[in-house]
Backbone of each chain as ProteinMPNN parsed JSONL, in Angstrom:
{"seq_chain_A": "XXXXXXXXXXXXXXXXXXXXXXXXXXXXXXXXXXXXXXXXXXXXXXXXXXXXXXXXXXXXXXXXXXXXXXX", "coords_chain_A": {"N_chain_A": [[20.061, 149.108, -76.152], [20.402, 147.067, -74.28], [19.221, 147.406, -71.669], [16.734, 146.69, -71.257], [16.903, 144.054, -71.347], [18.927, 143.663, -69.315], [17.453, 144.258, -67.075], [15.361, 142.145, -66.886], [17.127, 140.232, -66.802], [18.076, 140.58, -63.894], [15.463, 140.703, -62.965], [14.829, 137.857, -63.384], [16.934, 136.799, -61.987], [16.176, 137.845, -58.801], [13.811, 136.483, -59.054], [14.429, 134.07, -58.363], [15.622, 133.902, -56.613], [13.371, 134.611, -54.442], [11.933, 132.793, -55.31], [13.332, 130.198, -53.845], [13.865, 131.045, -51.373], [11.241, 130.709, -50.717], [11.008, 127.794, -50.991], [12.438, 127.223, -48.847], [11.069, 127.868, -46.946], [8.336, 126.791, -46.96], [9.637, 124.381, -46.581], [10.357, 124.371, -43.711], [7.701, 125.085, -42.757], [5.825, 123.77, -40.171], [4.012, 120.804, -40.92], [1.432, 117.788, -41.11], [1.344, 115.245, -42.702], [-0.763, 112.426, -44.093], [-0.738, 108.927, -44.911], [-2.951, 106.34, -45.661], [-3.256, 102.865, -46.099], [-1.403, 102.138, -47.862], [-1.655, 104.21, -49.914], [-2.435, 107.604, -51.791], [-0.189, 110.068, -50.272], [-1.504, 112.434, -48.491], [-1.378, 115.751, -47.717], [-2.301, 116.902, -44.457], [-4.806, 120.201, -43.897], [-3.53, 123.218, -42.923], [-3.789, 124.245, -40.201], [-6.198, 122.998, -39.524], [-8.324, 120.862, -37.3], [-7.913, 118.111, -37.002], [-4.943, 118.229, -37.787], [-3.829, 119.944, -36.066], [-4.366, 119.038, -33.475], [-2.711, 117.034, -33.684], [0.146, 117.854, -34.427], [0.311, 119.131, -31.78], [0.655, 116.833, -30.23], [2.588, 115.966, -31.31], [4.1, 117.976, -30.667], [4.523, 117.826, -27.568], [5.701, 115.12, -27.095], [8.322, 115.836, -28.345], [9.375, 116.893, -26.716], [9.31, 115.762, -24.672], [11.263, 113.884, -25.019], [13.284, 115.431, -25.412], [14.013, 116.119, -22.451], [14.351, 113.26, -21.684], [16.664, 113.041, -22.621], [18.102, 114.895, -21.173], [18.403, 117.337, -22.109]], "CA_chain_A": [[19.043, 148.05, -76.207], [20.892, 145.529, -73.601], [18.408, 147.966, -70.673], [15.51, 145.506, -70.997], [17.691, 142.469, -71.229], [19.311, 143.403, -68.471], [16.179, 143.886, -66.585], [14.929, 141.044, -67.619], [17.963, 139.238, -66.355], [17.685, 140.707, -62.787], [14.149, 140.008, -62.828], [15.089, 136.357, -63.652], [17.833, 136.456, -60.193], [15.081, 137.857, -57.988], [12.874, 135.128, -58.631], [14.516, 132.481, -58.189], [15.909, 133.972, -54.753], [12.116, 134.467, -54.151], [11.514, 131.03, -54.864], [14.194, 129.44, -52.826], [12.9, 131.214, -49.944], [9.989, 130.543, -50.309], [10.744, 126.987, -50.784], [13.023, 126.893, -47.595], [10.055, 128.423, -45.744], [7.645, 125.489, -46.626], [10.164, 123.327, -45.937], [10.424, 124.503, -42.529], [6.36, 124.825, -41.786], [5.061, 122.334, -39.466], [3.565, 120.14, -41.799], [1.15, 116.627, -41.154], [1.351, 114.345, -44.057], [-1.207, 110.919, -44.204], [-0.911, 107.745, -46.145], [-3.999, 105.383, -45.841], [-3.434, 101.62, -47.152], [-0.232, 102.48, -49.01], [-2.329, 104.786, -51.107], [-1.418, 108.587, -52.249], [0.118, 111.078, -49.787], [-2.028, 114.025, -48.21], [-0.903, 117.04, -46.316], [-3.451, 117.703, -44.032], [-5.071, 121.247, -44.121], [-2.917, 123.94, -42.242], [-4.663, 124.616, -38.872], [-7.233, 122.347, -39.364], [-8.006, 120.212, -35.95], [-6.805, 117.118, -36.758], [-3.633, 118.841, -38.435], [-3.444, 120.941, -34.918], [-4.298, 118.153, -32.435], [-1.091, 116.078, -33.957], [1.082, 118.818, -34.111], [0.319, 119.661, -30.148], [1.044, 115.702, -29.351], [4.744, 115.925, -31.945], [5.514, 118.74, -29.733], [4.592, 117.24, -26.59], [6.683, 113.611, -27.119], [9.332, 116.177, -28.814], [9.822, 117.895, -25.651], [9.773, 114.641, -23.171], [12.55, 113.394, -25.695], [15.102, 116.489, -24.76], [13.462, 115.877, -21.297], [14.71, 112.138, -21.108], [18.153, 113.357, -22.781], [18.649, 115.507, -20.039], [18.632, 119.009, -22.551]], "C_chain_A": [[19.313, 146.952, -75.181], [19.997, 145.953, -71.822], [17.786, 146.493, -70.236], [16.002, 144.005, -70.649], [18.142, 142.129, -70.217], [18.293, 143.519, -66.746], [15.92, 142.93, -66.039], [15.822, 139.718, -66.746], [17.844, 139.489, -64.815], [16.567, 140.13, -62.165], [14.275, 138.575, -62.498], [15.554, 136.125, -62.197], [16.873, 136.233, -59.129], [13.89, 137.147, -57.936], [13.008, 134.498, -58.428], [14.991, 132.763, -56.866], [14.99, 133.944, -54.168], [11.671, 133.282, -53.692], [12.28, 130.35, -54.22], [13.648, 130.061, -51.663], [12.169, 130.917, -49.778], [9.746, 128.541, -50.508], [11.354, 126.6, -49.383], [12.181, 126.836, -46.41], [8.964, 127.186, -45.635], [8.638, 124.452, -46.009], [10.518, 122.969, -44.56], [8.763, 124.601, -41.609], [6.091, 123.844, -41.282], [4.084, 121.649, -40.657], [2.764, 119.042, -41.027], [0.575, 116.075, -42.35], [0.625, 112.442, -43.478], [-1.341, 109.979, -45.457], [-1.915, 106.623, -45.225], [-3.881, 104.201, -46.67], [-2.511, 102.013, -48.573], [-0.38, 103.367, -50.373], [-1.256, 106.08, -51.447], [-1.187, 109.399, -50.92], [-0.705, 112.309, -49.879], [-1.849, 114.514, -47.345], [-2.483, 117.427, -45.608], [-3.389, 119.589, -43.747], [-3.993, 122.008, -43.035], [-3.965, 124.978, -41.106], [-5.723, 124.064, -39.116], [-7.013, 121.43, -37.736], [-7.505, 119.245, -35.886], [-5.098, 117.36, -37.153], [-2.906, 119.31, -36.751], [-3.359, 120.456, -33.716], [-2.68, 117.236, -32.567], [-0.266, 116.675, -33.606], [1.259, 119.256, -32.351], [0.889, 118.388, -29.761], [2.708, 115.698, -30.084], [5.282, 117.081, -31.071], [5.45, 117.96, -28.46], [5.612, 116.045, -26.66], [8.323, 114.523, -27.721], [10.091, 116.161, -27.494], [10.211, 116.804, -24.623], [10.687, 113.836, -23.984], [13.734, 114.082, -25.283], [14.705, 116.216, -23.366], [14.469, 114.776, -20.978], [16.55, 112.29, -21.782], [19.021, 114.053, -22.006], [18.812, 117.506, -20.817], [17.255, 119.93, -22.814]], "O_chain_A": [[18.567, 145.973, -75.156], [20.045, 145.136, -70.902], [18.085, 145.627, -69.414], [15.551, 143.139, -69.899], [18.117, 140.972, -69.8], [18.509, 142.963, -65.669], [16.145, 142.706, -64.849], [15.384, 138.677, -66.256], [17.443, 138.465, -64.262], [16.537, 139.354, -61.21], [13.862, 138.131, -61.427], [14.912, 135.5, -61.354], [16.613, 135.16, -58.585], [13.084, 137.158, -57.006], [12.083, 133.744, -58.127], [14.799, 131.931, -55.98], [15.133, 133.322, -53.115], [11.276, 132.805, -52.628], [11.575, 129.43, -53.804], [12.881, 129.383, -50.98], [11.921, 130.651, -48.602], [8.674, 127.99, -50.259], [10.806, 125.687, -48.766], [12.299, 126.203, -45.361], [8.699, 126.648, -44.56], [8.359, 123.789, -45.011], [10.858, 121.859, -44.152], [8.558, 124.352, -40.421], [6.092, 122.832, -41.982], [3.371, 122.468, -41.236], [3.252, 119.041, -39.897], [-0.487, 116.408, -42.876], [1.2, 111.582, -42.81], [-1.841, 110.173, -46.565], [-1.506, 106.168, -44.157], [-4.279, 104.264, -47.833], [-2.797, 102.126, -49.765], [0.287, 103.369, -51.408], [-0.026, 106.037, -51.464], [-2.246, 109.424, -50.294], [-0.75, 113.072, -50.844], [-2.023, 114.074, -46.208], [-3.446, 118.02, -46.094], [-2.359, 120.21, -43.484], [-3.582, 121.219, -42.184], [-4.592, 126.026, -41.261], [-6.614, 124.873, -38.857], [-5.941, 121.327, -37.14], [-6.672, 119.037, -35.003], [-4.206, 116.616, -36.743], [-1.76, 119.053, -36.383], [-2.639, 120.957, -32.853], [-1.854, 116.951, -31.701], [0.303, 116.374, -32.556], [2.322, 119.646, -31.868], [1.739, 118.533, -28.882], [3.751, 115.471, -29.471], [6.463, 117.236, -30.763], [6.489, 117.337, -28.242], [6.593, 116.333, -25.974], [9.388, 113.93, -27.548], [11.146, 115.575, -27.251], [11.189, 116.88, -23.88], [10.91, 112.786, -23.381], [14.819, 113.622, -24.925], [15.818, 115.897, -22.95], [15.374, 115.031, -20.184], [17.474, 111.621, -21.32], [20.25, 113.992, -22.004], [19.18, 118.524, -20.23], [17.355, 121.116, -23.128]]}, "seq_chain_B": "XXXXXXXXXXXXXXXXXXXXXXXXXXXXXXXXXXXXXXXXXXXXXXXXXXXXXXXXXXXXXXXXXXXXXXXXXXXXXXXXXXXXXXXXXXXXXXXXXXXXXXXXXXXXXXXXXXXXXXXXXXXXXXXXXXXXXXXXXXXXX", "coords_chain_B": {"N_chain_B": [[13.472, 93.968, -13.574], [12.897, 92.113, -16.305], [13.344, 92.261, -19.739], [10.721, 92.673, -22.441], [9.638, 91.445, -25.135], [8.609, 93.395, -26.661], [9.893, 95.425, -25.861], [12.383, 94.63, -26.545], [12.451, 94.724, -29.118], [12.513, 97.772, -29.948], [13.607, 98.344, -28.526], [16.079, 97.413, -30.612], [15.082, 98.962, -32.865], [15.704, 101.743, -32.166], [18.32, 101.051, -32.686], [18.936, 100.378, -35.246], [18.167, 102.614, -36.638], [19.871, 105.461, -36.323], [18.621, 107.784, -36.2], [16.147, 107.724, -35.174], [15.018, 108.54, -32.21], [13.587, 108.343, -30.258], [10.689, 106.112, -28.752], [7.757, 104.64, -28.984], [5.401, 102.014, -28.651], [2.053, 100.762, -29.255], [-1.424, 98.986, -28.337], [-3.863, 98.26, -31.048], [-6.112, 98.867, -29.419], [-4.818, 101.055, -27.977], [-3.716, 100.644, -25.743], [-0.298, 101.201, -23.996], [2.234, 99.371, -24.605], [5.003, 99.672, -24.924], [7.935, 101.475, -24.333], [10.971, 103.617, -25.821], [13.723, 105.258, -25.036], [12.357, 107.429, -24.63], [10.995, 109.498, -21.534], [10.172, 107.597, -19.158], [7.782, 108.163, -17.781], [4.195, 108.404, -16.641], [2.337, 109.829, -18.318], [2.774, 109.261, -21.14], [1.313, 107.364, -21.446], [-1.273, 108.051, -22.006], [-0.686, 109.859, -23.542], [-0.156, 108.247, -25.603], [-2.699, 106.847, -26.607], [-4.108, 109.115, -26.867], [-2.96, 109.437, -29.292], [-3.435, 107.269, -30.569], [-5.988, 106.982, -31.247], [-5.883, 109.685, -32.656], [-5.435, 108.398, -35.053], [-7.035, 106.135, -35.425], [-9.448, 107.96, -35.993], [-8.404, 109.214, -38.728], [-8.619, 107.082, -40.498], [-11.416, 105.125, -40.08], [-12.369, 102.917, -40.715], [-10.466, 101.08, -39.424], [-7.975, 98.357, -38.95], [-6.347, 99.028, -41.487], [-3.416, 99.945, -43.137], [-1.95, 102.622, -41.88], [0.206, 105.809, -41.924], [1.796, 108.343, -40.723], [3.456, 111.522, -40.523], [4.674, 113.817, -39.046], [5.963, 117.115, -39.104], [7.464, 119.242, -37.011], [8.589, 121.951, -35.456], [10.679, 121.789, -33.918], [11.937, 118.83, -34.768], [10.731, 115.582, -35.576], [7.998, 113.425, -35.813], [6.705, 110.306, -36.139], [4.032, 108.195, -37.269], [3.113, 104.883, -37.172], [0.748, 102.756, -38.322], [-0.003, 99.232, -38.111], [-1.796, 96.167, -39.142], [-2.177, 94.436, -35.477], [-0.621, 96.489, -34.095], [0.491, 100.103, -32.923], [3.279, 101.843, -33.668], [4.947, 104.567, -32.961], [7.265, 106.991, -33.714], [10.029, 109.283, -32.751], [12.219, 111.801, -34.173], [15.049, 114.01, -35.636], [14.659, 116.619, -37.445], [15.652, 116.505, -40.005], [15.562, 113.938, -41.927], [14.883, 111.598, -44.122], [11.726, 110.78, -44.791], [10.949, 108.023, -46.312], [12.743, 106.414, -45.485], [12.631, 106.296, -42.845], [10.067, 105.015, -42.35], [10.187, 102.59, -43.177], [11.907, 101.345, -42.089], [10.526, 100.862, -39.73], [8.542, 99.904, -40.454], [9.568, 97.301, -40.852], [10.514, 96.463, -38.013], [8.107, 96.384, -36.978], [6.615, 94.42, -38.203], [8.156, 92.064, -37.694], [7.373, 92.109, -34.954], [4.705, 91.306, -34.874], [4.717, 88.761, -36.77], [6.244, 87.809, -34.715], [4.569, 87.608, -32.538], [2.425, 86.287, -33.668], [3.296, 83.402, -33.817], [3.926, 83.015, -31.765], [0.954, 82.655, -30.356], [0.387, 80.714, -31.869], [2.096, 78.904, -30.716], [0.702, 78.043, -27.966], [-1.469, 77.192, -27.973], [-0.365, 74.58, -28.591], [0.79, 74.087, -25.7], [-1.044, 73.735, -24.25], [-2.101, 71.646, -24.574], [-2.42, 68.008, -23.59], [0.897, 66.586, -22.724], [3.166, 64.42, -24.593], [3.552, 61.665, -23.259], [1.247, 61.33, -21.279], [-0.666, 61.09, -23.483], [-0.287, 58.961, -24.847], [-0.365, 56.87, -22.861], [-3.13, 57.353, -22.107], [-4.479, 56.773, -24.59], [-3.286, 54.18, -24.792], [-4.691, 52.676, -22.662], [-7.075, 52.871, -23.466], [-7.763, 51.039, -25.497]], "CA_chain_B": [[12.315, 93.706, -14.33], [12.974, 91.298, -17.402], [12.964, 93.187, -20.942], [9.603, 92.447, -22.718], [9.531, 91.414, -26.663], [7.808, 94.687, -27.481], [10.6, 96.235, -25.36], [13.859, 94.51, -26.909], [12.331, 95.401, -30.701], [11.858, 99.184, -29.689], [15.361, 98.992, -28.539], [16.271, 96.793, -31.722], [14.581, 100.087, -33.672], [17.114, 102.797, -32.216], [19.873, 100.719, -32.904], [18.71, 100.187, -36.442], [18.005, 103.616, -37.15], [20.61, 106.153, -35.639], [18.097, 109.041, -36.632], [14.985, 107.527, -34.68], [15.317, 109.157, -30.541], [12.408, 107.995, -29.188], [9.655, 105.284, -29.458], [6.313, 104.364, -28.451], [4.438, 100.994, -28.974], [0.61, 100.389, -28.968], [-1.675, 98.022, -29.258], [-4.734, 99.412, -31.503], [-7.127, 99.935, -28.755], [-4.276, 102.801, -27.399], [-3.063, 100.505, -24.463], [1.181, 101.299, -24.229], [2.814, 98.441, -24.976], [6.524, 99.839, -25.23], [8.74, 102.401, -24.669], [12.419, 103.451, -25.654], [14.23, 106.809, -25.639], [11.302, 108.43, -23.593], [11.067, 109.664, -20.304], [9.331, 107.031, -18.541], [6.387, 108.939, -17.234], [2.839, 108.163, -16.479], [1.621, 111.018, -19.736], [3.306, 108.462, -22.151], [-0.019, 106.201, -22.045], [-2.203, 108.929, -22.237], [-0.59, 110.55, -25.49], [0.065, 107.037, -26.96], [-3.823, 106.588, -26.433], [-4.416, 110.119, -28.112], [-1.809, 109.503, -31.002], [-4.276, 106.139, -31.622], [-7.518, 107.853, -31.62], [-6.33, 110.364, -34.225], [-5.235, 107.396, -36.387], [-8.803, 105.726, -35.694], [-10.218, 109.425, -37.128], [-7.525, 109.25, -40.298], [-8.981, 105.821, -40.846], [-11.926, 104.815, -39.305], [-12.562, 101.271, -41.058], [-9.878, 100.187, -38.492], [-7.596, 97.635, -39.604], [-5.684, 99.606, -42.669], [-1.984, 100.769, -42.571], [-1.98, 104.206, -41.585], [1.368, 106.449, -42.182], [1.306, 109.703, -40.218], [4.417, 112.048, -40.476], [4.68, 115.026, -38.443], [7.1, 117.901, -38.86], [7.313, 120.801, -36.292], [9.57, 123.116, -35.504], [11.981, 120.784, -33.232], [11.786, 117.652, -34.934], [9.531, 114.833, -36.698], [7.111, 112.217, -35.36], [6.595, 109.273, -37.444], [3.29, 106.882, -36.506], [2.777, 103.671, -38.073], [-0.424, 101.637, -37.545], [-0.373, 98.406, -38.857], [-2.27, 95.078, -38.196], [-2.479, 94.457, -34.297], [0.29, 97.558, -33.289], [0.412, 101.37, -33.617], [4.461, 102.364, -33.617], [5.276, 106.084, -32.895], [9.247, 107.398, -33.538], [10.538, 111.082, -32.543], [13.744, 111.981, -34.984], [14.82, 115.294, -35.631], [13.819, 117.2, -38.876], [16.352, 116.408, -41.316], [15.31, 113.167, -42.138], [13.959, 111.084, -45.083], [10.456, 109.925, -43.796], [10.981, 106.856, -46.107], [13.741, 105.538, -44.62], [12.207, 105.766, -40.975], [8.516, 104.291, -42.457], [10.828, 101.066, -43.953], [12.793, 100.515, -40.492], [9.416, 101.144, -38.933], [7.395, 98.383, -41.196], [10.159, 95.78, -40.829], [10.182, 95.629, -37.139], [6.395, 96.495, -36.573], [6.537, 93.033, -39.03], [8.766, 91.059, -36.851], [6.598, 91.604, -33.86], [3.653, 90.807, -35.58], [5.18, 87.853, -36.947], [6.799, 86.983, -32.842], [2.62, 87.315, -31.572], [1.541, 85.485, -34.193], [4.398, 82.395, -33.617], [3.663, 82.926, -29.863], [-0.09, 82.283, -30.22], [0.349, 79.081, -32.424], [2.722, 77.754, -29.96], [0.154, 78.15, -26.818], [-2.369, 76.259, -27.764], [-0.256, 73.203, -28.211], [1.324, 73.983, -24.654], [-2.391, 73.621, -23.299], [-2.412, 69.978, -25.014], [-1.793, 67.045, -22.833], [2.009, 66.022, -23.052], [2.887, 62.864, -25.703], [3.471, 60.501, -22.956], [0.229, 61.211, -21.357], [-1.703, 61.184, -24.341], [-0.07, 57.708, -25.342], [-1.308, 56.458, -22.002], [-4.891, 57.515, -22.676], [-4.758, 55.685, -26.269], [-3.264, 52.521, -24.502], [-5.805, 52.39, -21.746], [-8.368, 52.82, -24.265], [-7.745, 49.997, -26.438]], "C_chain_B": [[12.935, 93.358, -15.564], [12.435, 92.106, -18.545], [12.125, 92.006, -21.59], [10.03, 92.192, -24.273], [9.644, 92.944, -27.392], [9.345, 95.873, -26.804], [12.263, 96.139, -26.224], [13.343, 95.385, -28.685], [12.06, 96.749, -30.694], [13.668, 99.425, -29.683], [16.018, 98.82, -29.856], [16.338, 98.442, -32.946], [15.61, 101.46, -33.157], [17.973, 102.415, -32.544], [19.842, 100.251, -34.41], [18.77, 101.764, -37.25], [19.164, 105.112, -36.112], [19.742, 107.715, -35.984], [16.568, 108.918, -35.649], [15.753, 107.904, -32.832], [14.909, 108.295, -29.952], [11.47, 107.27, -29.758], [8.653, 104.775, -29.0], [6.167, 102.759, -28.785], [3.413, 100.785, -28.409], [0.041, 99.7, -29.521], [-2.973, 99.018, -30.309], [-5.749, 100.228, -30.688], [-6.105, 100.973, -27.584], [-3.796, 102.128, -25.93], [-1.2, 100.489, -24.806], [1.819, 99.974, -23.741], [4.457, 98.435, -24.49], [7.166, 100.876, -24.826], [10.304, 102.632, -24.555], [12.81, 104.89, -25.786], [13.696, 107.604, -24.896], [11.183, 108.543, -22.482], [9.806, 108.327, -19.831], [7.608, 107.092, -17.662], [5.189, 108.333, -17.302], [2.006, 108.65, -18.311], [2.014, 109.996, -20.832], [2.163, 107.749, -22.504], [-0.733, 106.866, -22.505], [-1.547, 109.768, -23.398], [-0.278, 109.724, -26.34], [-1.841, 106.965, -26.971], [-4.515, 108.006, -27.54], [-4.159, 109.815, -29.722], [-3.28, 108.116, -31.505], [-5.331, 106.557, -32.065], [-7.29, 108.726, -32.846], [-6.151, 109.374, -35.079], [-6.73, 106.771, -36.813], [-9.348, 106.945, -36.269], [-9.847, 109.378, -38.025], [-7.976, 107.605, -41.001], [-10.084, 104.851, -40.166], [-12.608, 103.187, -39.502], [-11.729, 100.748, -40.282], [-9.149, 99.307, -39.654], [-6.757, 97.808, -40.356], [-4.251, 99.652, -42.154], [-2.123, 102.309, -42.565], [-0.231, 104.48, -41.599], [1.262, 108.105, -41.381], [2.787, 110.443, -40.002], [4.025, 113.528, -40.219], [5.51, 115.912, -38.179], [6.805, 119.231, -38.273], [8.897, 121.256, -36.131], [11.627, 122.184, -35.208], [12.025, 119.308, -33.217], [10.611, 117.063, -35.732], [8.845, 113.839, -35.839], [6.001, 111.413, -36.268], [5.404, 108.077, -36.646], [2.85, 106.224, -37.863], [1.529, 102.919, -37.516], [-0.67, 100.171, -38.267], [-0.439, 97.092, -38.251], [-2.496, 95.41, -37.074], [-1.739, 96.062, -33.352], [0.182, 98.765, -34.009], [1.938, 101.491, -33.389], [4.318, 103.894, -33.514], [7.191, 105.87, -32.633], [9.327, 109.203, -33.313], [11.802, 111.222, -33.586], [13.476, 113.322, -35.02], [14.513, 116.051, -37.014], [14.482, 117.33, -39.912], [16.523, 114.542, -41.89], [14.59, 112.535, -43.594], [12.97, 110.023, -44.762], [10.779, 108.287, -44.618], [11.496, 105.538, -45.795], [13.012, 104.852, -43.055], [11.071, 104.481, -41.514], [9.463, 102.781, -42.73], [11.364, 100.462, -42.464], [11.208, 100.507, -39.542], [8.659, 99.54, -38.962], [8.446, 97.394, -40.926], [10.171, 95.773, -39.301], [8.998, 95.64, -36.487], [5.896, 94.783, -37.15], [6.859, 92.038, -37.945], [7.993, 90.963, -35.574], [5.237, 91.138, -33.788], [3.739, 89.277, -35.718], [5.617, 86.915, -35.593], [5.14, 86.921, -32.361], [2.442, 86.491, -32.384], [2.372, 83.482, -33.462], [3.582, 81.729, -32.266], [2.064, 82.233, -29.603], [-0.009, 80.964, -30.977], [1.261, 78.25, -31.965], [1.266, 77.519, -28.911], [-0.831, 77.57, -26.701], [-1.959, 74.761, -27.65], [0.343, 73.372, -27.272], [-0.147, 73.267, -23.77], [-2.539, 72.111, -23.573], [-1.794, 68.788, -23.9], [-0.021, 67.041, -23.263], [1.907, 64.721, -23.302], [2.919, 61.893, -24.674], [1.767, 60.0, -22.241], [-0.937, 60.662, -22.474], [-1.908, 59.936, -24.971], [-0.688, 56.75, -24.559], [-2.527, 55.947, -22.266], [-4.926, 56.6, -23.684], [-4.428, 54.663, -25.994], [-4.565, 51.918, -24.08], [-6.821, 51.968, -22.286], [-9.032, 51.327, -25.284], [-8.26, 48.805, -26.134]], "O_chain_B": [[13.599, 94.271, -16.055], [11.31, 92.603, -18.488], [12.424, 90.815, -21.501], [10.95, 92.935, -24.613], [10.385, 93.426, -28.248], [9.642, 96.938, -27.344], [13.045, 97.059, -26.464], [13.86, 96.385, -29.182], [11.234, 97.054, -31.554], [14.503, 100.099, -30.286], [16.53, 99.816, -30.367], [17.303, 98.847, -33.593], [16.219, 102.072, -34.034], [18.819, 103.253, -32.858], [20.871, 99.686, -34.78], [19.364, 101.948, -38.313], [18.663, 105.475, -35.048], [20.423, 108.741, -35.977], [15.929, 109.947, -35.428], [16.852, 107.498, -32.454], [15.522, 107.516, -29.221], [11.185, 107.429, -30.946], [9.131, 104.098, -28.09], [7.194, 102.333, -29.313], [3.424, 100.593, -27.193], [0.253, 99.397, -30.695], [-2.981, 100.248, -30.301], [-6.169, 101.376, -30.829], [-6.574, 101.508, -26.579], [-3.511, 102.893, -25.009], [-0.796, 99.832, -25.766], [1.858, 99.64, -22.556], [5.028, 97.527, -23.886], [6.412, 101.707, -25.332], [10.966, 102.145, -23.638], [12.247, 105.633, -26.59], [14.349, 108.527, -24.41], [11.248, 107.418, -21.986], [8.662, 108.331, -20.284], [6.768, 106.314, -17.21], [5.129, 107.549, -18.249], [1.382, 107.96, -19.117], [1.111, 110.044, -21.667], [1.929, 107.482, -23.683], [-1.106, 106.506, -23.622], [-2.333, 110.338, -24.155], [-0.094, 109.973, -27.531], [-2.024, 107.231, -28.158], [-5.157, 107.908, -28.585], [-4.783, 109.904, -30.779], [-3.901, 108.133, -32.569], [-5.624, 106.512, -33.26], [-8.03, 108.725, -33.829], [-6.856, 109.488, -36.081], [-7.356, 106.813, -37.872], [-9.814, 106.699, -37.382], [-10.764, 109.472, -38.841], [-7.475, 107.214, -42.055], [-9.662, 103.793, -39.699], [-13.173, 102.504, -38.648], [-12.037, 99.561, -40.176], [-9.436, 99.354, -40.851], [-5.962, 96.869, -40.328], [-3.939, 99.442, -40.982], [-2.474, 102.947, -43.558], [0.549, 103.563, -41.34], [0.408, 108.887, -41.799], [3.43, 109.841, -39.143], [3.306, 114.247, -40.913], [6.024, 115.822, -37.064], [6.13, 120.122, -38.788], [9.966, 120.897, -36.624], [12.744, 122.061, -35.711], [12.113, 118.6, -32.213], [9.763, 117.697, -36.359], [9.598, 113.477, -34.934], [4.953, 111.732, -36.828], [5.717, 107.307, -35.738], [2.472, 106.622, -38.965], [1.428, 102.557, -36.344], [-1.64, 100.094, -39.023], [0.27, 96.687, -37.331], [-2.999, 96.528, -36.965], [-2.191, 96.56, -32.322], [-0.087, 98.841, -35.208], [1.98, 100.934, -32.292], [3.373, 104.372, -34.141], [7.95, 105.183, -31.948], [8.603, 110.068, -33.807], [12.393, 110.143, -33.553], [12.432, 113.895, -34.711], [13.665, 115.344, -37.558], [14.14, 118.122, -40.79], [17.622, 114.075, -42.188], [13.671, 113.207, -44.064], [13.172, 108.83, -44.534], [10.877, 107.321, -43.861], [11.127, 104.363, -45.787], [12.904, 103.763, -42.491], [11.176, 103.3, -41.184], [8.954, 101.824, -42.146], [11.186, 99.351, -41.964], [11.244, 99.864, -38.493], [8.382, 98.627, -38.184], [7.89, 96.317, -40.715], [9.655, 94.689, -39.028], [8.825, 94.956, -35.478], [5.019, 94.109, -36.61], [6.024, 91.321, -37.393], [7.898, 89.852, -35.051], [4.717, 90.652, -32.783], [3.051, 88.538, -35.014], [5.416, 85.71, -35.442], [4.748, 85.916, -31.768], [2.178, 85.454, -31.775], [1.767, 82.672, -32.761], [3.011, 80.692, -31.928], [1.943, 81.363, -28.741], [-0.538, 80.041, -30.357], [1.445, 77.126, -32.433], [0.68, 76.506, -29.293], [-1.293, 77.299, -25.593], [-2.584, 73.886, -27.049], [1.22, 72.539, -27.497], [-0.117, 72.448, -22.851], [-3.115, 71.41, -22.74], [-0.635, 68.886, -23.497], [0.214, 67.632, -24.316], [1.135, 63.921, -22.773], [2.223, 60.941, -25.027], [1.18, 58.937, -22.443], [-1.891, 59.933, -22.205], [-2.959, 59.569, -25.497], [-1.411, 55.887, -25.056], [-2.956, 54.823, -22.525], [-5.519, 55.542, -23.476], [-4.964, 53.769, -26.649], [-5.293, 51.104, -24.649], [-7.486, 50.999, -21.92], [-10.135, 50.871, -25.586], [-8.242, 47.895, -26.963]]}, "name": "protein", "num_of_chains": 2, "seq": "XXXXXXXXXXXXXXXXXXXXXXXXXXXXXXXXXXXXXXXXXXXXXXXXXXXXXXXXXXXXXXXXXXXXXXXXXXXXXXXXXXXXXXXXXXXXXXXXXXXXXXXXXXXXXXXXXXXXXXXXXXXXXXXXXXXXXXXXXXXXXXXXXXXXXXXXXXXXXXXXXXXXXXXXXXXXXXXXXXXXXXXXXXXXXXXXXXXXXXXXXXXXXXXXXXXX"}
């Protein structure tokens, strides 16, 4: 009878390794996050244009940052 | 060339924050004000001028505080818009945005606070000087 349990318990491992990946992985997507007048926090949409226009200017200023560091 | 207000508090802001690289300053209508950390380049006005425009789109009543945090691959870019100045910071991507936004708002404050100072001296520079003015009020009498 300890089959299912132990199952059960695997099951349990493999999700939570699931979910750590899968939180590591958001935590690594390009993200843009706006606050308006100290209000609530919103992620803008993922590939939306203003989401995609920002993201093109954070890489651009990224890049003339290792640029002016010399790497 | 003599370091500028907008220039020493930019520097002020790397040496406050050992996580902030690089730094922009604008005013709202997108003219560059500042820069520290960044290659000096021409493109610097012209993507501080972009960076304002999307803020004017994320807020188009003008005026508001805007917060804009941007994480890509190789790093973060942090813009602040508040009152008369837009701030932009580069750091790299292990950061806690509300650390930067706090070092951000206190010296985006202080230069706020130095224009404002600056403009309520300048009008009494334009005023006669007291001995003149004592003159005038003798003469008058």
């Amino acid at each position: 009878m300890s089959r299912p349990r132990q199952r059960r318990a695997l099951g349990g491992y493999a999700e939570e390794v699931a979910a750590a990946m899968r939180r590591r992985r958001d935590v690594r997507r390009p993200r843009v996050r706006v606050r308006v007048d100290h209000g609530e926090a919103r992620v803008l949409e993922e590939g939306s244009a203003g989401a995609e226009r920002l993201l093109a200017l954070a890489r651009e200023l990224l890049d003339e940052r290792e640029e002016a560091a010399g790497g | 060339m003599a370091a500028t207000t907008h220039d020493l508090a930019l520097g002020y802001l790397l040496e406050l924050s050992a996580d902030i690289r690089g730094a922009l300053l604008m005013d709202r209508g997108g003219a560059l004000l500042a820069s520290a950390g960044l290659a000096p380049a021409g493109a610097l006005a012209d993507r501080g001028r972009r960076i304002v425009r999307e803020v004017d789109a994320l807020a188009p009543g003008g005026g508001e505080v805007v917060e804009v945090d941007v994480f890509a691959a190789r790093g973060a870019l942090f813009v602040l818009a508040e009152a008369a100045h837009v701030m932009v910071c580069t750091t790299n991507r292990t950061v806690n945005p509300g650390l930067i936004f706090y070092d951000m708002h206190a010296v985006l404050r202080d230069i706020d606070r130095a224009a404002a100072a600056e403009e309520r001296r300048t009008p009494a520079k334009r005023r006669a000087p007291a001995g003149k003015r004592r003159e005038a009020a003798g003469s008058g009498s």
